[in-house]
mmCIF file of the N, C-alpha and C atoms, coordinates in Angstrom:
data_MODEL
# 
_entry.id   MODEL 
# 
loop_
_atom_site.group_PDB 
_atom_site.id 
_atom_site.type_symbol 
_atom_site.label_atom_id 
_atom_site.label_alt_id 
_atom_site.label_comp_id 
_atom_site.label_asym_id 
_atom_site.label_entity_id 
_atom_site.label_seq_id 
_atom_site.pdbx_PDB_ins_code 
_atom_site.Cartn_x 
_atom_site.Cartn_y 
_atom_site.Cartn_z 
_atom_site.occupancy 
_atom_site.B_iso_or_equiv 
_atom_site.pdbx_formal_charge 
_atom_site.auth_seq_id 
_atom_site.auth_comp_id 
_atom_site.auth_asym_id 
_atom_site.auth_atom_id 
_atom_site.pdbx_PDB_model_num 
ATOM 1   N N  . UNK A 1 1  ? -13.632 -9.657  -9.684  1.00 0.00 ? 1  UNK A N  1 
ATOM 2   C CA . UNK A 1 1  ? -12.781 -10.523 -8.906  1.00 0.00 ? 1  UNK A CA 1 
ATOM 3   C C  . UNK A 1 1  ? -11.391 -9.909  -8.808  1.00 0.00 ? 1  UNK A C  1 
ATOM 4   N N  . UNK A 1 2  ? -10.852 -10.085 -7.765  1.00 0.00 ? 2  UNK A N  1 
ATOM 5   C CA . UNK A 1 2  ? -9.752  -9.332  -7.285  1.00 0.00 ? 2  UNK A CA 1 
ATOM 6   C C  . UNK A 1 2  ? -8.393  -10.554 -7.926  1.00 0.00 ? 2  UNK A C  1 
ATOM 7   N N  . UNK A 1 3  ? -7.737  -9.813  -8.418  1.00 0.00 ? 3  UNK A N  1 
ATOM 8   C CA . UNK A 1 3  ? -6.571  -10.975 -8.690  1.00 0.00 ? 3  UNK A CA 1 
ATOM 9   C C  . UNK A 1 3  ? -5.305  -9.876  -8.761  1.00 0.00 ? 3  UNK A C  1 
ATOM 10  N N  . UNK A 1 4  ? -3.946  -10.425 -7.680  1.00 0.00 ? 4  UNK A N  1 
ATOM 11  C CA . UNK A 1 4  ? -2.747  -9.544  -7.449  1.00 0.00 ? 4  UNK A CA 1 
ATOM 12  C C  . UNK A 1 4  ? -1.758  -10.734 -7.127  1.00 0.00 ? 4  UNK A C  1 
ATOM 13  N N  . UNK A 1 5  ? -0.802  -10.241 -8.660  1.00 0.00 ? 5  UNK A N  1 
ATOM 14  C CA . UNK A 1 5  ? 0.475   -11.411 -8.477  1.00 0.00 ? 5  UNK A CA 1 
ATOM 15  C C  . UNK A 1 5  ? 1.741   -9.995  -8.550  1.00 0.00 ? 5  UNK A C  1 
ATOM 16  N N  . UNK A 1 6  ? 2.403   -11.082 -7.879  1.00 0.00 ? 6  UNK A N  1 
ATOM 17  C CA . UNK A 1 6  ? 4.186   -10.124 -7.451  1.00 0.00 ? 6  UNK A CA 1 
ATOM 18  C C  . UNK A 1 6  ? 4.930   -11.324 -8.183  1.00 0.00 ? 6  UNK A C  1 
ATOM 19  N N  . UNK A 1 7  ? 5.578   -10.906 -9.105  1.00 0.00 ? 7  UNK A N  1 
ATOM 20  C CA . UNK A 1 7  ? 6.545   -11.459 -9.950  1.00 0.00 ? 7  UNK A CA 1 
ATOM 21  C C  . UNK A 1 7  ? 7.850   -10.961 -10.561 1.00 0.00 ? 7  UNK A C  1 
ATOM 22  N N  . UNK A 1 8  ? 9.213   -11.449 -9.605  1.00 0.00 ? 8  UNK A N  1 
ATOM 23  C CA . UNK A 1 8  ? 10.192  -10.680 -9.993  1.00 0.00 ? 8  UNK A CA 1 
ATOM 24  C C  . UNK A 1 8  ? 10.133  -9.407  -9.186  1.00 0.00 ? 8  UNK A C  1 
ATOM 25  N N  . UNK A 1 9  ? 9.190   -9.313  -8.055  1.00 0.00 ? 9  UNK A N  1 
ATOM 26  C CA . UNK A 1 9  ? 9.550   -7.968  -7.763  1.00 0.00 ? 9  UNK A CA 1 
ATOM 27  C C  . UNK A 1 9  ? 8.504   -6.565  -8.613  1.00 0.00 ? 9  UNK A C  1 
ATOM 28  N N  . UNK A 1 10 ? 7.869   -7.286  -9.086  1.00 0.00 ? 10 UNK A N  1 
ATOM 29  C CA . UNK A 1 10 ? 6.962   -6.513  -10.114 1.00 0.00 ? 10 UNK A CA 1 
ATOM 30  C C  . UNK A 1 10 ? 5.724   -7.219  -9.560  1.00 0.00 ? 10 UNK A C  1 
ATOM 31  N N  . UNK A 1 11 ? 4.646   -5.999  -9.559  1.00 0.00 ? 11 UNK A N  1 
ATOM 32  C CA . UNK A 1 11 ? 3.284   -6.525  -9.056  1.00 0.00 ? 11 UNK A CA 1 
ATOM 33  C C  . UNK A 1 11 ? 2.145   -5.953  -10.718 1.00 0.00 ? 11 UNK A C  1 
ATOM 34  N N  . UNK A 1 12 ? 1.537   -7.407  -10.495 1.00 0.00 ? 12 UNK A N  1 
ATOM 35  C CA . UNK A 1 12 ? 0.236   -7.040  -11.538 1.00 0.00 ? 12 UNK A CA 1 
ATOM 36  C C  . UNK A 1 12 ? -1.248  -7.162  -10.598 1.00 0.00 ? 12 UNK A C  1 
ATOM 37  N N  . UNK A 1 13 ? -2.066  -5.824  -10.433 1.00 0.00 ? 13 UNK A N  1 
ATOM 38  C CA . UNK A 1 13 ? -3.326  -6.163  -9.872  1.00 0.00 ? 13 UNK A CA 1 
ATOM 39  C C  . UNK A 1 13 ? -4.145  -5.777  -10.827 1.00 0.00 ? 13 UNK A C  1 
ATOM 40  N N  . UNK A 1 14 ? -5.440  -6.889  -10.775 1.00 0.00 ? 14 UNK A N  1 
ATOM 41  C CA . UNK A 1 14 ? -6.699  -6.318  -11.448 1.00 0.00 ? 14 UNK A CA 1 
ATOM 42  C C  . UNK A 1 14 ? -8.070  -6.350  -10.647 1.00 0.00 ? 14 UNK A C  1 
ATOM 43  N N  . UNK A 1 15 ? -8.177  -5.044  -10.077 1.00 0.00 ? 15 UNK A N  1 
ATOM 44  C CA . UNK A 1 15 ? -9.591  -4.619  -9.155  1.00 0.00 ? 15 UNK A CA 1 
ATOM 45  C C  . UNK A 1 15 ? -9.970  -3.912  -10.277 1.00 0.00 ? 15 UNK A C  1 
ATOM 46  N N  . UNK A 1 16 ? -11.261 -2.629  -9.529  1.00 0.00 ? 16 UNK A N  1 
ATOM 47  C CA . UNK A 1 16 ? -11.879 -1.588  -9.601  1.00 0.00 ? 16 UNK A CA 1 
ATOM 48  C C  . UNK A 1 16 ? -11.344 -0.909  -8.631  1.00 0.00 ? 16 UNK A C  1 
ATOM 49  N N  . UNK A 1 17 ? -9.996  -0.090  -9.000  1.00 0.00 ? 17 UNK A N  1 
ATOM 50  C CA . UNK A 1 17 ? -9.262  0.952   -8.053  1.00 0.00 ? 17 UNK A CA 1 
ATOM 51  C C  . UNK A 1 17 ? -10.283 2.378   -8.627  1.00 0.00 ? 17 UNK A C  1 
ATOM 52  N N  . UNK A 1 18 ? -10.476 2.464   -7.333  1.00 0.00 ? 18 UNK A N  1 
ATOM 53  C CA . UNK A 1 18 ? -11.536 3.991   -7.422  1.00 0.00 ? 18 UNK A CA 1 
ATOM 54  C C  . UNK A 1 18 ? -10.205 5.407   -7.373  1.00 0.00 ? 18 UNK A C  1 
ATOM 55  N N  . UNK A 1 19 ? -9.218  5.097   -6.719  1.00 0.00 ? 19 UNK A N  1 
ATOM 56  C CA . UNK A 1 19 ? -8.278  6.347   -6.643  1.00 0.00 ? 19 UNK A CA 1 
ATOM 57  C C  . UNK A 1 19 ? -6.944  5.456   -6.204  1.00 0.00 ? 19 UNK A C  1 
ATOM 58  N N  . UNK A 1 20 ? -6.144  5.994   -6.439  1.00 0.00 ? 20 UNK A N  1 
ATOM 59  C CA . UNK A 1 20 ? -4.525  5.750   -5.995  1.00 0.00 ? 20 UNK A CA 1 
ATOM 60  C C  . UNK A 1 20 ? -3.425  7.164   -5.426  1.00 0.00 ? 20 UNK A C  1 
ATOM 61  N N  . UNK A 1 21 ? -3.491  6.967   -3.769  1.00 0.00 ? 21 UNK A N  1 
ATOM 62  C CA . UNK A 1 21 ? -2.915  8.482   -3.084  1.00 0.00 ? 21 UNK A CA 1 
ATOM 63  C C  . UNK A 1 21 ? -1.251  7.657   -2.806  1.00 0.00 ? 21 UNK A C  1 
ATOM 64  N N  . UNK A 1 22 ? -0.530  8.715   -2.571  1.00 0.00 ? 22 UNK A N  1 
ATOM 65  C CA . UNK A 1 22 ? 0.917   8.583   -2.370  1.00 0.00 ? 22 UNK A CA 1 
ATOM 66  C C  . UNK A 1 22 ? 1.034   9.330   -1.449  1.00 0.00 ? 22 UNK A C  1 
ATOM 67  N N  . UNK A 1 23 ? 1.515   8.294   -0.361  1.00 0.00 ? 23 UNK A N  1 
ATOM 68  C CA . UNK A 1 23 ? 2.346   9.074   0.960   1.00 0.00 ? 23 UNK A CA 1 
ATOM 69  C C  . UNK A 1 23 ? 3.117   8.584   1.532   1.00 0.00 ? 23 UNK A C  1 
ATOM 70  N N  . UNK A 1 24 ? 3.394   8.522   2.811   1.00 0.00 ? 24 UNK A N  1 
ATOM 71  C CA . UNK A 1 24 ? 5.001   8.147   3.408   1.00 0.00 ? 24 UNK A CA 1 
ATOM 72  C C  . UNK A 1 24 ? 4.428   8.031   4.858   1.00 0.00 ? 24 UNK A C  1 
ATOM 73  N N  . UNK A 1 25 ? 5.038   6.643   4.854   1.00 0.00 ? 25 UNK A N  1 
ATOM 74  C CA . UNK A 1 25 ? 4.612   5.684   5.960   1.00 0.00 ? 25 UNK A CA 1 
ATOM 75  C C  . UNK A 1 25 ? 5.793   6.489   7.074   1.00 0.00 ? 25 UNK A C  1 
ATOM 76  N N  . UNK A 1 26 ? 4.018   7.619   8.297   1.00 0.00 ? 26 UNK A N  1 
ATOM 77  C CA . UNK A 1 26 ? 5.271   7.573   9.500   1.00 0.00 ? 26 UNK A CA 1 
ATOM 78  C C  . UNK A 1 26 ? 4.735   7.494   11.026  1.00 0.00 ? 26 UNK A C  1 
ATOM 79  N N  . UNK A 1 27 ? 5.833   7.691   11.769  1.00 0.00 ? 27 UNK A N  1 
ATOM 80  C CA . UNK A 1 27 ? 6.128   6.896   13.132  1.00 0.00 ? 27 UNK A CA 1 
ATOM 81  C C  . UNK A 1 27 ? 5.048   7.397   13.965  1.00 0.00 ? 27 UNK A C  1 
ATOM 82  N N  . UNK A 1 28 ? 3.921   6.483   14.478  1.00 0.00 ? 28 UNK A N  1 
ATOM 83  C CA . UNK A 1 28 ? 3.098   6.608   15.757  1.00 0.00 ? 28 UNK A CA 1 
ATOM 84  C C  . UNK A 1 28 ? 3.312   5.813   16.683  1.00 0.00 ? 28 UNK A C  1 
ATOM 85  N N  . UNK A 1 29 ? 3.560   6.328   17.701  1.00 0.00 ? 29 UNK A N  1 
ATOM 86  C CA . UNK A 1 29 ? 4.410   5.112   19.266  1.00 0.00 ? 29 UNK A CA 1 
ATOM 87  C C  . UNK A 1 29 ? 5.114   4.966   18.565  1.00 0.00 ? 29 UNK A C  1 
ATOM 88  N N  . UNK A 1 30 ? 5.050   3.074   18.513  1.00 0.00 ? 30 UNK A N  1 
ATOM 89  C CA . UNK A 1 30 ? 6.134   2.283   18.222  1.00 0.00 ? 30 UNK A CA 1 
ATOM 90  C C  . UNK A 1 30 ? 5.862   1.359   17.350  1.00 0.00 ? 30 UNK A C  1 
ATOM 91  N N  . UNK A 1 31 ? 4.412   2.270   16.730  1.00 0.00 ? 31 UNK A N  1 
ATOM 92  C CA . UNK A 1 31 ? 4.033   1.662   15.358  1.00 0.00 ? 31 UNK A CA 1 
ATOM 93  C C  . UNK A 1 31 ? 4.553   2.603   13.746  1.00 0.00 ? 31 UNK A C  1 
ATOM 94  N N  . UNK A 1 32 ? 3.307   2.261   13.002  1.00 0.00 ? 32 UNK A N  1 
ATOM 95  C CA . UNK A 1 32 ? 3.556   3.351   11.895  1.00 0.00 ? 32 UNK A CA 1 
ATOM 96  C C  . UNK A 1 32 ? 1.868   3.604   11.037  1.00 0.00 ? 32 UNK A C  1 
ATOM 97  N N  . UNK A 1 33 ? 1.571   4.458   10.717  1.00 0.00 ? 33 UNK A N  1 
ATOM 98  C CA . UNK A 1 33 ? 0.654   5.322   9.925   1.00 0.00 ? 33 UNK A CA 1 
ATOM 99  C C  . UNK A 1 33 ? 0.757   4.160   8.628   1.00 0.00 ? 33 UNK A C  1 
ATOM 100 N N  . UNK A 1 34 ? -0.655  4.122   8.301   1.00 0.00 ? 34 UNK A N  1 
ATOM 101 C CA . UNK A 1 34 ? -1.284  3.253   7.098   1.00 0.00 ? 34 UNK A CA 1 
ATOM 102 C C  . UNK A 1 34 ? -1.014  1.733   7.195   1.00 0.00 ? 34 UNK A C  1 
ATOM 103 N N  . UNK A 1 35 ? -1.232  1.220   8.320   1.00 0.00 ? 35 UNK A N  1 
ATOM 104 C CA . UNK A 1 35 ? -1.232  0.165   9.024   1.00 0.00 ? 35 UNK A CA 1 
ATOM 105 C C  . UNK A 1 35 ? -0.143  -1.141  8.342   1.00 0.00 ? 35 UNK A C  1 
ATOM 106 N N  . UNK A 1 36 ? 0.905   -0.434  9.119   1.00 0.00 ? 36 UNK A N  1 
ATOM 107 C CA . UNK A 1 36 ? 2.032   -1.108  8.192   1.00 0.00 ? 36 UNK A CA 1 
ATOM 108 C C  . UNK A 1 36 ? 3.230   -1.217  9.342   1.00 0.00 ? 36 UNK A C  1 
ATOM 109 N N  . UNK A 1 37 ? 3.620   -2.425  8.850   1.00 0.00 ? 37 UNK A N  1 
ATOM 110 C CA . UNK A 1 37 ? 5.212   -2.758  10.107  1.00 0.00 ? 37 UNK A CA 1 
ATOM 111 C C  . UNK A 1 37 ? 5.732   -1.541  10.162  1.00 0.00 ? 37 UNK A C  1 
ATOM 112 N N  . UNK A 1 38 ? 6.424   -1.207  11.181  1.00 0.00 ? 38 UNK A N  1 
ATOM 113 C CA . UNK A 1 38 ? 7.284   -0.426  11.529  1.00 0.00 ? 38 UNK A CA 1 
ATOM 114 C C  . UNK A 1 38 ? 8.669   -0.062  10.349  1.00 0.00 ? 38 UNK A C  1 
ATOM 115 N N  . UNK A 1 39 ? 8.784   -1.755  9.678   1.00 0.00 ? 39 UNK A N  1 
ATOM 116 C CA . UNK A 1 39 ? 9.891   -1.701  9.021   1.00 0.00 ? 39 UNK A CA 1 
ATOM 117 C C  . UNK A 1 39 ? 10.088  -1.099  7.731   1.00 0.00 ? 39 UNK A C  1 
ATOM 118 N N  . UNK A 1 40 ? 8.739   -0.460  7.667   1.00 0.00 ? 40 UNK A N  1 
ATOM 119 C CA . UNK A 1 40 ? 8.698   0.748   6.367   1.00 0.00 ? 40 UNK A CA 1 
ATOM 120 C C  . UNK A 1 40 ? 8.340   2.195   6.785   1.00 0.00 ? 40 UNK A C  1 
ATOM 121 N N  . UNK A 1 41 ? 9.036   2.588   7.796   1.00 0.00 ? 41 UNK A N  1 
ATOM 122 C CA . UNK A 1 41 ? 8.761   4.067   8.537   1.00 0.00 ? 41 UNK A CA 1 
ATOM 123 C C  . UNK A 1 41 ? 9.852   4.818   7.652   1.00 0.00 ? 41 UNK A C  1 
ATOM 124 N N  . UNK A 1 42 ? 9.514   5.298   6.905   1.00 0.00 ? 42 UNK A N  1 
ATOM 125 C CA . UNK A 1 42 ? 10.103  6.757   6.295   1.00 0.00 ? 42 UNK A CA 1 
ATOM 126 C C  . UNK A 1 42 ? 10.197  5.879   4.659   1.00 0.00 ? 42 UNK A C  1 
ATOM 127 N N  . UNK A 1 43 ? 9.896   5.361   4.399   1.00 0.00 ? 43 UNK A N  1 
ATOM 128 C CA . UNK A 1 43 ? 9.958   4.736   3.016   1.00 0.00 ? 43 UNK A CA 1 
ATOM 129 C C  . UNK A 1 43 ? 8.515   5.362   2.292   1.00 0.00 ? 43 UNK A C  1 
ATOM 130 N N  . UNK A 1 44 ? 8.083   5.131   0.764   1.00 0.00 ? 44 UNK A N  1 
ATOM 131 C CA . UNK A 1 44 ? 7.279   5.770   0.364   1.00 0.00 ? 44 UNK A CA 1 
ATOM 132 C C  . UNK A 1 44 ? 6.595   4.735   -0.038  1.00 0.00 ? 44 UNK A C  1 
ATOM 133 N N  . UNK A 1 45 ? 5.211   4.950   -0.226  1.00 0.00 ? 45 UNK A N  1 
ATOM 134 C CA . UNK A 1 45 ? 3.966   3.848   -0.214  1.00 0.00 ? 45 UNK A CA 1 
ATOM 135 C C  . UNK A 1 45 ? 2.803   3.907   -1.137  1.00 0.00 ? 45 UNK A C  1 
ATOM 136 N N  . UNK A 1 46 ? 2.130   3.616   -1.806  1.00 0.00 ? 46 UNK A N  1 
ATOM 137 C CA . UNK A 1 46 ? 0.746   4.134   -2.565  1.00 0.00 ? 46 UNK A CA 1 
ATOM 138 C C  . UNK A 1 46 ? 0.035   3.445   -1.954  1.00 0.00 ? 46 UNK A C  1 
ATOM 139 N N  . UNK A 1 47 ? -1.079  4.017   -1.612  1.00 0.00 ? 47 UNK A N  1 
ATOM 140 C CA . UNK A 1 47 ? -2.568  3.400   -1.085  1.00 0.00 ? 47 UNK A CA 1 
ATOM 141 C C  . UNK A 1 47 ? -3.637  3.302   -2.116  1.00 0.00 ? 47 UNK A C  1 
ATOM 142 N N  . UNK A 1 48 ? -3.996  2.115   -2.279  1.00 0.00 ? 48 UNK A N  1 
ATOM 143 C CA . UNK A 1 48 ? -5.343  2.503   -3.752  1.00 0.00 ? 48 UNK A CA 1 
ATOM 144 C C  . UNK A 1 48 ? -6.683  1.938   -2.542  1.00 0.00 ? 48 UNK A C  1 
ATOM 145 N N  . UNK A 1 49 ? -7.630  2.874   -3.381  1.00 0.00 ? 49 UNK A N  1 
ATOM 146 C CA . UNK A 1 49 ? -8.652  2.902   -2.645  1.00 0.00 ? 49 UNK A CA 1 
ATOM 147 C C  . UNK A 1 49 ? -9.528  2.042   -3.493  1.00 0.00 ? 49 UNK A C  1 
ATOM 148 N N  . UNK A 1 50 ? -10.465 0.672   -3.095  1.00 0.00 ? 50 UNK A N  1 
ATOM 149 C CA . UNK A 1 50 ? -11.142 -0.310  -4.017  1.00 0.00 ? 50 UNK A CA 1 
ATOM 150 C C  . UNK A 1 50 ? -12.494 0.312   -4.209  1.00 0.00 ? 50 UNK A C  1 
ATOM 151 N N  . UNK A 1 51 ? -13.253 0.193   -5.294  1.00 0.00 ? 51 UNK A N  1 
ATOM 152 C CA . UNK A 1 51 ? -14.565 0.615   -5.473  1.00 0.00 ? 51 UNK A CA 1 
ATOM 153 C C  . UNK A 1 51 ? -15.282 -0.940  -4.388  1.00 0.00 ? 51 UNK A C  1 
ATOM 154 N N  . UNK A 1 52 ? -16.187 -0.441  -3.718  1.00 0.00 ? 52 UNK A N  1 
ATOM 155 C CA . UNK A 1 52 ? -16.875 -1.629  -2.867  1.00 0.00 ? 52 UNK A CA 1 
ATOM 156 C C  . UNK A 1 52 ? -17.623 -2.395  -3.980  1.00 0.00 ? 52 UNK A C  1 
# 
């Protein structure tokens, strides 16, 4: 069971994270890469990948 709390600005998740990549959310059109608002274009991001 998936359970993810943000507290204070601090996040606790408990999945089955199969991997965790780091990259940097950037500008396509007048969107942004890793399907994310615009309003984090050049900021840095981790993607975790869930075991199905």
């Amino acid at each position: 069971m998936r359970k993810v709390v943000v507290e204070d600005g601090k996040i606790t998740l408990d999945d089955d994270i199969e991997e965790i990549c780091e990259g940097e959310v950037k500008r396509i059109g007048n969107g942004a890469m890793i399907l994310s608002s615009k309003k984090y274009i050049g900021k840095k991001v981790y993607v975790l990948v869930r075991k199905d």
